[in-house]
TIDREN-230085 format. One record per residue: residue in one letter; x, y, z of N, C-alpha, C in turn. Coordinates in pm, whole numbers. Example, Ala and Ser with C-alpha at 12.3 -4.5 7.8 and 13.67 -1.06 7.14 Angstrom:
<sites>
+----+--------+--------+--------+--------+--------+--------+--------+--------+--------+
| aa |   n.c1 |   n.c2 |   n.c3 |  ca.c1 |  ca.c2 |  ca.c3 |   c.c1 |   c.c2 |   c.c3 |
+----+--------+--------+--------+--------+--------+--------+--------+--------+--------+
|  A |   1319 |   -569 |    780 |   1230 |   -450 |    780 |   1320 |   -330 |    780 |
|  S |   1285 |   -225 |    708 |   1367 |   -106 |    714 |   1290 |      3 |    787 |
+----+--------+--------+--------+--------+--------+--------+--------+--------+--------+
</sites>
This chain:
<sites>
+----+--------+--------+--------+--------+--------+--------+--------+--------+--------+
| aa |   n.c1 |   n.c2 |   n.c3 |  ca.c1 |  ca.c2 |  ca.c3 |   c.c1 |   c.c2 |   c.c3 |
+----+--------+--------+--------+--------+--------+--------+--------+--------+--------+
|  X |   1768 |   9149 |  11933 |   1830 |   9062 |  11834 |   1885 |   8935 |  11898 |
|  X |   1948 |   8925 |  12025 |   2013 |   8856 |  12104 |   1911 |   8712 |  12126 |
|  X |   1788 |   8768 |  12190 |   1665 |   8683 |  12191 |   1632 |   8615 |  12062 |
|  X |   1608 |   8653 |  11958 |   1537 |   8584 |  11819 |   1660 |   8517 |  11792 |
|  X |   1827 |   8520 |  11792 |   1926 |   8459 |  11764 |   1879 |   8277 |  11875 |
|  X |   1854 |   8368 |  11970 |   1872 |   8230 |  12089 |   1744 |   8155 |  12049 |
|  X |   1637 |   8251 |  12022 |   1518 |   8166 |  12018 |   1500 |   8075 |  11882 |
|  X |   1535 |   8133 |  11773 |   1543 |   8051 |  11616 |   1660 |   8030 |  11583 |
|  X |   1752 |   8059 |  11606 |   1872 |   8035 |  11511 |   1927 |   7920 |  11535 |
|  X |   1903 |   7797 |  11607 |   1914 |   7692 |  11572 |   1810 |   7600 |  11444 |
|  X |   1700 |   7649 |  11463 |   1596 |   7630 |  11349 |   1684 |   7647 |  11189 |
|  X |   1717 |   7818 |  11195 |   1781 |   7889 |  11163 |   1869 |   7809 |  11054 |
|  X |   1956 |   7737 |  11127 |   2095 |   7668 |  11124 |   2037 |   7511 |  11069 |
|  X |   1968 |   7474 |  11099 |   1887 |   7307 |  11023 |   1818 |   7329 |  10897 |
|  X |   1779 |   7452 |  10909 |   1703 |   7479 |  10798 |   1776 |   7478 |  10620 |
|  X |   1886 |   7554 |  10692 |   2003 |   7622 |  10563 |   2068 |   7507 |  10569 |
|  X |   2098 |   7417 |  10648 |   2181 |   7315 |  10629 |   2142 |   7183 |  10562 |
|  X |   1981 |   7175 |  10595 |   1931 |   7075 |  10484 |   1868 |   7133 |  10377 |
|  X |   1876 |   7234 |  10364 |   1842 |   7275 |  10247 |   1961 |   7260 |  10139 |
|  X |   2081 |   7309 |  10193 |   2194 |   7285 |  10085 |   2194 |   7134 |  10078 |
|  X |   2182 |   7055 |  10160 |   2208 |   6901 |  10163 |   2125 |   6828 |  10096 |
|  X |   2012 |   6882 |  10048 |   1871 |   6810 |   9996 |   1899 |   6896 |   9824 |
|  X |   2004 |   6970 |   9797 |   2037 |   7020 |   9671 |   2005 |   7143 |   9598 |
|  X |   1964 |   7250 |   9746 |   1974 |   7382 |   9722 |   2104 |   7431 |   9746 |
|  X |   2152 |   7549 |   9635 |   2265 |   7602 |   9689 |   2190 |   7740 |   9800 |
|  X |   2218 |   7696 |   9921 |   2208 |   7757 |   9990 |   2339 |   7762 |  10123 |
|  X |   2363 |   7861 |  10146 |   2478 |   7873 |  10275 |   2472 |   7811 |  10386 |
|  X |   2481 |   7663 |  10381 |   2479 |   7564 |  10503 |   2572 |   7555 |  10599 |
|  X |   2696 |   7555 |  10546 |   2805 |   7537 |  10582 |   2841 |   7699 |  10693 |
|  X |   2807 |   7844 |  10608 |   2801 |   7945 |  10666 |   2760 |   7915 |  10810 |
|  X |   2611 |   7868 |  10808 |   2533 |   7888 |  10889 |   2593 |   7795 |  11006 |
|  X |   2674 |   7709 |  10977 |   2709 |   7623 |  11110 |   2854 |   7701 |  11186 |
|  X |   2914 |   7746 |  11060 |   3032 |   7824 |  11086 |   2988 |   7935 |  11262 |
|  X |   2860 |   8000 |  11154 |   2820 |   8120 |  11254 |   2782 |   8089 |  11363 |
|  X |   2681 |   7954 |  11355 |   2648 |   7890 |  11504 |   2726 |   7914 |  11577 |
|  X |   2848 |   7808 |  11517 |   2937 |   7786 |  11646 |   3027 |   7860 |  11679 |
|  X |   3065 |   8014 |  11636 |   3072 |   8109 |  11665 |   3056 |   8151 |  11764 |
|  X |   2874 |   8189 |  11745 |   2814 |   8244 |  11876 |   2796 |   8126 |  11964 |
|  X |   2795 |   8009 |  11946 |   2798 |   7936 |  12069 |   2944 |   7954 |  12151 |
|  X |   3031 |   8026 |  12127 |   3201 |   8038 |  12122 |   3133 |   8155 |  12276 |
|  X |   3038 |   8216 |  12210 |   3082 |   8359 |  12312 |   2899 |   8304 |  12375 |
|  X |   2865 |   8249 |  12374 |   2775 |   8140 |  12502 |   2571 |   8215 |  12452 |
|  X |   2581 |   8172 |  12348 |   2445 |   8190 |  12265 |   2411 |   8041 |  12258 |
|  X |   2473 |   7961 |  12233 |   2442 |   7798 |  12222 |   2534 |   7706 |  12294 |
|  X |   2469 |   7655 |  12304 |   2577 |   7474 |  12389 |   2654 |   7421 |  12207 |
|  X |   2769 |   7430 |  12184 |   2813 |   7369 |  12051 |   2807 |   7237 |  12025 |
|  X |   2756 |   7175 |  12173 |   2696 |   6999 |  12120 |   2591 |   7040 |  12120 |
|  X |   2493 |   7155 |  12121 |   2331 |   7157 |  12029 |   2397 |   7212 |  11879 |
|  X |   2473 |   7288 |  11853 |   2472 |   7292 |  11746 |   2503 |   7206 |  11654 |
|  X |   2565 |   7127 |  11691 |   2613 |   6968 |  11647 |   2587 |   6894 |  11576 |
|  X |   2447 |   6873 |  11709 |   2386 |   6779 |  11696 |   2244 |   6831 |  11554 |
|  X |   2236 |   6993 |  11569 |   2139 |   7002 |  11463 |   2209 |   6982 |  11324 |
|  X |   2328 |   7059 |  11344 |   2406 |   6996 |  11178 |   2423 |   6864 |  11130 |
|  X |   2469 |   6813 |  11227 |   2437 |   6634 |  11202 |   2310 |   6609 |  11156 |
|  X |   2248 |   6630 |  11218 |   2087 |   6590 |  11194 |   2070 |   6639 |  11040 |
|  X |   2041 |   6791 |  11023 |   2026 |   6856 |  10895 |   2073 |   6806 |  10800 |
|  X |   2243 |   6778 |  10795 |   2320 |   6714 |  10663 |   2250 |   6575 |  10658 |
|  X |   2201 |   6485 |  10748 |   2166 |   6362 |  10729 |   1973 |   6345 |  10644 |
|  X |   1963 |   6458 |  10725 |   1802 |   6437 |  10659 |   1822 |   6533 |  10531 |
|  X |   1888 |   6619 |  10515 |   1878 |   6706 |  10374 |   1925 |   6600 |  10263 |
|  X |   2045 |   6525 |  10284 |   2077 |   6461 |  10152 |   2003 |   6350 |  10177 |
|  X |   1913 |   6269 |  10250 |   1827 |   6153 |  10186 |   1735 |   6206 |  10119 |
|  X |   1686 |   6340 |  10154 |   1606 |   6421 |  10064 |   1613 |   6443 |   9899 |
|  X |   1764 |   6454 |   9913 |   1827 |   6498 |   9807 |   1871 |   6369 |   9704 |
|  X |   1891 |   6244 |   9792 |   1897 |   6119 |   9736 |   1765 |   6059 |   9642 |
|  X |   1680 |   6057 |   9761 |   1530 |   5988 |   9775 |   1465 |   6104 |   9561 |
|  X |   1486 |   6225 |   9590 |   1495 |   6290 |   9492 |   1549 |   6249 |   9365 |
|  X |   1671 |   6245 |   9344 |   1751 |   6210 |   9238 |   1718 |   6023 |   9229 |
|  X |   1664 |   5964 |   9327 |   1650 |   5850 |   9273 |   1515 |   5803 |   9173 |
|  X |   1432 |   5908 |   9246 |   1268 |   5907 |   9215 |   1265 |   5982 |   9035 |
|  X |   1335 |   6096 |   9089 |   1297 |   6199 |   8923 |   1404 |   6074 |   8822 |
|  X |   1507 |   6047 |   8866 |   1629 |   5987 |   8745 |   1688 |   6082 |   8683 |
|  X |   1769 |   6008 |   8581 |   1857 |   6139 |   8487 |   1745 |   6202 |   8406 |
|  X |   1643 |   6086 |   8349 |   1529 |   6143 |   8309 |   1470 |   6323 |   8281 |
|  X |   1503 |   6392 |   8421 |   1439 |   6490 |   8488 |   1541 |   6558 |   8435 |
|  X |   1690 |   6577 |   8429 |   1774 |   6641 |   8367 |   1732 |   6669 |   8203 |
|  X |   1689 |   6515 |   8134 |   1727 |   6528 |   8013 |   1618 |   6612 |   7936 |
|  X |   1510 |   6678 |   8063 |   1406 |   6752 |   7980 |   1466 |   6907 |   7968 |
|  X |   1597 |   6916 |   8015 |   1633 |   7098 |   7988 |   1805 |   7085 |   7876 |
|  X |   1758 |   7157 |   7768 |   1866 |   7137 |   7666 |   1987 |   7171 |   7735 |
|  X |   2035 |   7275 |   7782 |   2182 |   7299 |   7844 |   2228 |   7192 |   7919 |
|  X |   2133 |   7176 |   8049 |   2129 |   7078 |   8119 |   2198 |   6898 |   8055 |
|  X |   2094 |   6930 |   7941 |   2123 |   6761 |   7893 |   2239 |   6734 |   7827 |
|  X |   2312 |   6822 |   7744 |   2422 |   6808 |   7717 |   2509 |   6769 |   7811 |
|  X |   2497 |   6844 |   7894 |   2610 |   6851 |   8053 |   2580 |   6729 |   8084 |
|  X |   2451 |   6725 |   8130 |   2460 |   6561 |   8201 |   2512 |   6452 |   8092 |
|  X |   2426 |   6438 |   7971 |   2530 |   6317 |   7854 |   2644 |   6287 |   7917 |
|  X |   2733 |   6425 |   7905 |   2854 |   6437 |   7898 |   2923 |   6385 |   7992 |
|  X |   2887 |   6412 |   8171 |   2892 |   6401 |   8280 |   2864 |   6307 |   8372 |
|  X |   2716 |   6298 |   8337 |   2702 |   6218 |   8411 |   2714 |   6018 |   8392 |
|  X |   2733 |   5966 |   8290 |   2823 |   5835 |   8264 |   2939 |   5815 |   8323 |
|  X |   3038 |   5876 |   8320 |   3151 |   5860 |   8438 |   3144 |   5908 |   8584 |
|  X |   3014 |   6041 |   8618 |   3012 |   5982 |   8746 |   2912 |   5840 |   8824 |
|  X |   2860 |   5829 |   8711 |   2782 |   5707 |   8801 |   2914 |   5595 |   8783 |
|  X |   2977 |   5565 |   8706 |   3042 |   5420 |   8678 |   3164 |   5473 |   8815 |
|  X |   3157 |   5608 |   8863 |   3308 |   5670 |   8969 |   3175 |   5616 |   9077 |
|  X |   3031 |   5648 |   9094 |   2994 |   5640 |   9242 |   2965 |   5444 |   9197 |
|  X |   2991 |   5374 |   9114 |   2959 |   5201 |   9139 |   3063 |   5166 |   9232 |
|  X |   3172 |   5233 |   9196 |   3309 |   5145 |   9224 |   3359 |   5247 |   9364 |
|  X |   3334 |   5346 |   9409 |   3394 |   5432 |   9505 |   3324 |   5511 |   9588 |
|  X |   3142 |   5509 |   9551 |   3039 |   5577 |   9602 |   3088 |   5601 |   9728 |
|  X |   3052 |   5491 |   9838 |   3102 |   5541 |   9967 |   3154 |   5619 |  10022 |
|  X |   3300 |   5636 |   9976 |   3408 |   5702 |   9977 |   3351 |   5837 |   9946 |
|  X |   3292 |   5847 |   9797 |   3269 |   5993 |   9754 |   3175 |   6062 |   9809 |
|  X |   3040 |   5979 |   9910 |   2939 |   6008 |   9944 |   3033 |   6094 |  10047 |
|  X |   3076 |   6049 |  10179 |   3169 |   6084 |  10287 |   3228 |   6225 |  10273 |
|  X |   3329 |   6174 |  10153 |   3437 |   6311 |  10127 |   3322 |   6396 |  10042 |
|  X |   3251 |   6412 |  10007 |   3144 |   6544 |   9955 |   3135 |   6653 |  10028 |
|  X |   3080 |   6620 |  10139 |   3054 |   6660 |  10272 |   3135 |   6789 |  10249 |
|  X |   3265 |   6782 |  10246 |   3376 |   6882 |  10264 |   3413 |   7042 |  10161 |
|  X |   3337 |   6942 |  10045 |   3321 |   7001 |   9912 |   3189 |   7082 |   9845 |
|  X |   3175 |   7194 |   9885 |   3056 |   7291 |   9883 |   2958 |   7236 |   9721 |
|  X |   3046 |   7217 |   9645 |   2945 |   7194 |   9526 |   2888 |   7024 |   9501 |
|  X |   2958 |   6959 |   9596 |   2985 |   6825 |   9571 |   2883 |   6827 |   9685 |
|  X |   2863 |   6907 |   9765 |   2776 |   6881 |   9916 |   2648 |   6913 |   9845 |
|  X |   2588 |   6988 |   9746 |   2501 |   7035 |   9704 |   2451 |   6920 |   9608 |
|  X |   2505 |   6852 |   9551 |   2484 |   6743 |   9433 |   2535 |   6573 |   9463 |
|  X |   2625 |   6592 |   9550 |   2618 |   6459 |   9585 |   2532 |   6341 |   9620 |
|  X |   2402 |   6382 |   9687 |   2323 |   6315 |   9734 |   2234 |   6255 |   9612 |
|  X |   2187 |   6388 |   9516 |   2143 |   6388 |   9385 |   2227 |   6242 |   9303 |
|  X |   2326 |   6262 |   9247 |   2413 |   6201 |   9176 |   2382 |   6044 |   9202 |
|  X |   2423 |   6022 |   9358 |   2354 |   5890 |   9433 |   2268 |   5850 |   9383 |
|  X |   2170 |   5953 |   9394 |   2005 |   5866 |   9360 |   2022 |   5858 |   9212 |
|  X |   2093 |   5931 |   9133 |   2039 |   5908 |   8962 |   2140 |   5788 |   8940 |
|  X |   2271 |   5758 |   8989 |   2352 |   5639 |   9022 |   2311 |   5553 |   9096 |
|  X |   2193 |   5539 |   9135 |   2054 |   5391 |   9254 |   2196 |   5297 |   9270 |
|  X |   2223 |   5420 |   9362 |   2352 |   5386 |   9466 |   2241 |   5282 |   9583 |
|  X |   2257 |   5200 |   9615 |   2189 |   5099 |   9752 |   2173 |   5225 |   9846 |
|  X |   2067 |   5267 |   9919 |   2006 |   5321 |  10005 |   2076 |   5330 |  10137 |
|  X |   2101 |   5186 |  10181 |   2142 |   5158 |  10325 |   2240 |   5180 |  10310 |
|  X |   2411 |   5197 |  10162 |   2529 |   5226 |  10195 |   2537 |   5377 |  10231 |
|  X |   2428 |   5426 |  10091 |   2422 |   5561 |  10121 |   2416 |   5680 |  10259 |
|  X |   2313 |   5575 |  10319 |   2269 |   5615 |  10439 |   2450 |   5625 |  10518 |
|  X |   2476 |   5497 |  10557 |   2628 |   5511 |  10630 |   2696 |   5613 |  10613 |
|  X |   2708 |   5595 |  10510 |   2849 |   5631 |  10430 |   2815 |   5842 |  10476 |
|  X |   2644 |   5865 |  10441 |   2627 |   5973 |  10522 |   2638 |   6022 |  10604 |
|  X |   2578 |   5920 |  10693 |   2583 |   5968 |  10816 |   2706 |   5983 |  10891 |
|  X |   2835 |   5919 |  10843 |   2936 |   5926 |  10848 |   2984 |   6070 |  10871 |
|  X |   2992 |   6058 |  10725 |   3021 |   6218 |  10683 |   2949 |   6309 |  10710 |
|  X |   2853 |   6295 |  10717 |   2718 |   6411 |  10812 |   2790 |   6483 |  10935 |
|  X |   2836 |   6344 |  11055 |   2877 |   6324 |  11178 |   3041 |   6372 |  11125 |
|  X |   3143 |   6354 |  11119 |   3277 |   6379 |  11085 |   3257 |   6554 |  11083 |
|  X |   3210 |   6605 |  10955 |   3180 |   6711 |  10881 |   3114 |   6844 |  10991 |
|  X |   2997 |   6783 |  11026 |   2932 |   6849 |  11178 |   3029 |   6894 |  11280 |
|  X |   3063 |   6797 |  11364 |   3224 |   6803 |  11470 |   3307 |   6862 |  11420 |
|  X |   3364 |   6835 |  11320 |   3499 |   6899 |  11312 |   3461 |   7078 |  11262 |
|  X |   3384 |   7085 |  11151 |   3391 |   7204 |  11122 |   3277 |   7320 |  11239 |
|  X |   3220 |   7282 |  11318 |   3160 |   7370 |  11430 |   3285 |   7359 |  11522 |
|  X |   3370 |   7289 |  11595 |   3485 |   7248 |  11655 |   3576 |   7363 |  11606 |
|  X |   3628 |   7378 |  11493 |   3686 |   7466 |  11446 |   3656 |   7619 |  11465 |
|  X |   3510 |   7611 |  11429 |   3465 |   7789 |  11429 |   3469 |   7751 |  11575 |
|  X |   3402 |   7721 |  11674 |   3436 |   7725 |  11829 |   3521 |   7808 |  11860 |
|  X |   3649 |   7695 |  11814 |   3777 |   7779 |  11907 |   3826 |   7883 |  11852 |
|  X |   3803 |   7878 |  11713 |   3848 |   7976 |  11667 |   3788 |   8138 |  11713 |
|  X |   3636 |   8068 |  11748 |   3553 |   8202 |  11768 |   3636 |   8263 |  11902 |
|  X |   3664 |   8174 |  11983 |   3690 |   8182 |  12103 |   3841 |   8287 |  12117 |
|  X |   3925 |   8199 |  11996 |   4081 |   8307 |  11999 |   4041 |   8428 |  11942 |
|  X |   3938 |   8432 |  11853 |   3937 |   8554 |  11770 |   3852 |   8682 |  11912 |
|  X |   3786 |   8638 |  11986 |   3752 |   8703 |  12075 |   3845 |   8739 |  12175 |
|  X |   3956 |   8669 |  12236 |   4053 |   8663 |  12344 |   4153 |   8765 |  12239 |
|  X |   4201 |   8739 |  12108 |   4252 |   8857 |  12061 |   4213 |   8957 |  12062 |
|  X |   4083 |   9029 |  12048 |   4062 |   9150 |  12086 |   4020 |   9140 |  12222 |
|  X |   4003 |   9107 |  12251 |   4011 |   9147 |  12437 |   4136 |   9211 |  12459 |
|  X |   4214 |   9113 |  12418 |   4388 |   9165 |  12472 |   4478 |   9258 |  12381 |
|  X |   4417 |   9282 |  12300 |   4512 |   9391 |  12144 |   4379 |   9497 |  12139 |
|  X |   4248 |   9463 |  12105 |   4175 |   9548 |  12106 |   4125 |   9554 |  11899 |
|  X |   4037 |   9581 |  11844 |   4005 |   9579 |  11757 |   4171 |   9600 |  11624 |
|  X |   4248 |   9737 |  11628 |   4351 |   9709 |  11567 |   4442 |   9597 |  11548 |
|  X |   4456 |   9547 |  11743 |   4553 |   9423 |  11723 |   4497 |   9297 |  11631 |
|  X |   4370 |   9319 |  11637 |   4290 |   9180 |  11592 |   4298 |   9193 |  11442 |
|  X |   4278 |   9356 |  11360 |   4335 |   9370 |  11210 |   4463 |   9319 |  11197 |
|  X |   4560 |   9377 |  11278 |   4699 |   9351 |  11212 |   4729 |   9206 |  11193 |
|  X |   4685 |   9111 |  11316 |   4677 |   8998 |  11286 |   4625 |   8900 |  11144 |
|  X |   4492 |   8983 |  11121 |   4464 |   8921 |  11002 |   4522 |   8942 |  10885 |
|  X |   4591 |   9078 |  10878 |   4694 |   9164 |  10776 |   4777 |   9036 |  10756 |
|  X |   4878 |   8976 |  10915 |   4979 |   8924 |  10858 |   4968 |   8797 |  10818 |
|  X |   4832 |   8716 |  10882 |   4786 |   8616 |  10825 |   4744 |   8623 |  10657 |
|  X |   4693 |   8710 |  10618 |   4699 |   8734 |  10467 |   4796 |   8721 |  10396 |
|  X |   4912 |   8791 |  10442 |   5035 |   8806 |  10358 |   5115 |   8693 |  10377 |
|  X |   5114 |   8661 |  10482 |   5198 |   8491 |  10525 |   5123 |   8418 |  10408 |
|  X |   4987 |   8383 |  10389 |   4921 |   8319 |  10279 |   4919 |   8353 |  10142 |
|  X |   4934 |   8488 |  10118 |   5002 |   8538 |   9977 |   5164 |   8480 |   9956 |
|  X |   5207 |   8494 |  10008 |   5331 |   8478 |   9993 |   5360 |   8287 |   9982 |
|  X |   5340 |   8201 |  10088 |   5321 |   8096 |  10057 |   5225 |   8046 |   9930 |
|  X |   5174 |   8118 |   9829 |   5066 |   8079 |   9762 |   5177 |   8138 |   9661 |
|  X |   5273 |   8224 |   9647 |   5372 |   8235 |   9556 |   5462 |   8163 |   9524 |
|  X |   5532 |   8107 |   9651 |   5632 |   8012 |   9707 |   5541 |   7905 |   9603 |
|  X |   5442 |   7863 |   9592 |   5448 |   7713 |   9569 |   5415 |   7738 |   9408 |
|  X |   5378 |   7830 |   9335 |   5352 |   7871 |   9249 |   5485 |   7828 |   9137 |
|  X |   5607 |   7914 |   9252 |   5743 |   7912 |   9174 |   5805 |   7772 |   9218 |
|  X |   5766 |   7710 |   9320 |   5830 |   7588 |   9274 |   5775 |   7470 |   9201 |
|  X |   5649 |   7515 |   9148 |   5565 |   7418 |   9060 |   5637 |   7460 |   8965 |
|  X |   5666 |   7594 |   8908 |   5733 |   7683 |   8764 |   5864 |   7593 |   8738 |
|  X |   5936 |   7603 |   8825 |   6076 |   7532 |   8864 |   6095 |   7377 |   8845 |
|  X |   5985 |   7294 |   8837 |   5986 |   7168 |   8849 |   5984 |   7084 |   8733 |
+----+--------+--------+--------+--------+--------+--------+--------+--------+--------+
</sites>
């Protein structure tokens, strides 16, 4: 298993990642998570994994652009559920991507359903190509780093905790990380109630 991880799973990892980016819901984001995981405990260099998520998010949503610019809303308005939704929908987001596209292209990235349709939206909004492109690759690059960066180290403490506690210590930890987050998720609950 160790071998086919090392030998494809960077493939693996470009594949799922432009696939969600080009406007499949598919687990992109997972898949970089897991990379850089196992690049944590030395299956990958985490600047190859990086560099394939960068890559993937950048070529999946021109895919996904180049798409939504070519079909149009057009392509929506041939499925009844669909067309209602878009009517409805899609007029304020194109007049939100004239005036703020950039911005929204970027921050998508972060946003699992917005990462899946953003690129789309662009093209049926014939958002300019070359801002698109930036404003992606931006967020492609930002999005890539930080969230493989994250699973990294994280992979890295979550391993050094059980080394040193051993599988229980590494539950109880997550136990109290749960409840610290239940409890703060109450806390703000009651002072929204309160306000």
């Amino acid at each position: 298993m160790t071998g086919f991880v090392r030998d494809y799973g960077l493939i693996i990892v470009f594949l799922a990642i432009a696939l969600e980016t080009s406007g499949v819901p598919f687990p992109g984001e997972t898949a970089l998570i897991a990379a850089a995981i196992l690049a944590s405990q030395g299956h990958f260099e985490i600047w190859q994994v990086i560099a394939v998520a960068t890559a993937a998010a950048i070529i999946g949503d021109n895919v996904g652009y180049w798409l939504g610019r070519w079909l149009g809303r057009g392509f929506l308005q041939r499925f009844g559920p669909v067309r209602r939704f878009s009517d409805r929908v899609l007029p304020p987001t194109e007049r939100f991507f004239h005036r703020h596209g950039g911005k929204a292209i970027f921050l998508a990235r972060w946003f699992s359903g917005f990462r899946v349709a953003g690129a789309w939206v662009a093209g049926f909004a014939e958002m300019t190509w070359w801002r698109f492109f930036v404003w992606n690759a931006l967020g492609g690059i930002a999005w890539a780093v930080t969230v493989g960066l994250v699973a990294y180290y994280t992979g890295h403490a979550a391993v050094d905790v059980i080394n040193r506690y051993g599988l229980v210590g590494a539950a109880m930890i997550v136990v109290v990380v749960v409840l610290v987050g239940v409890a703060v998720h109450f806390w703000r609950r009651r002072v929204v109630e309160e306000s």
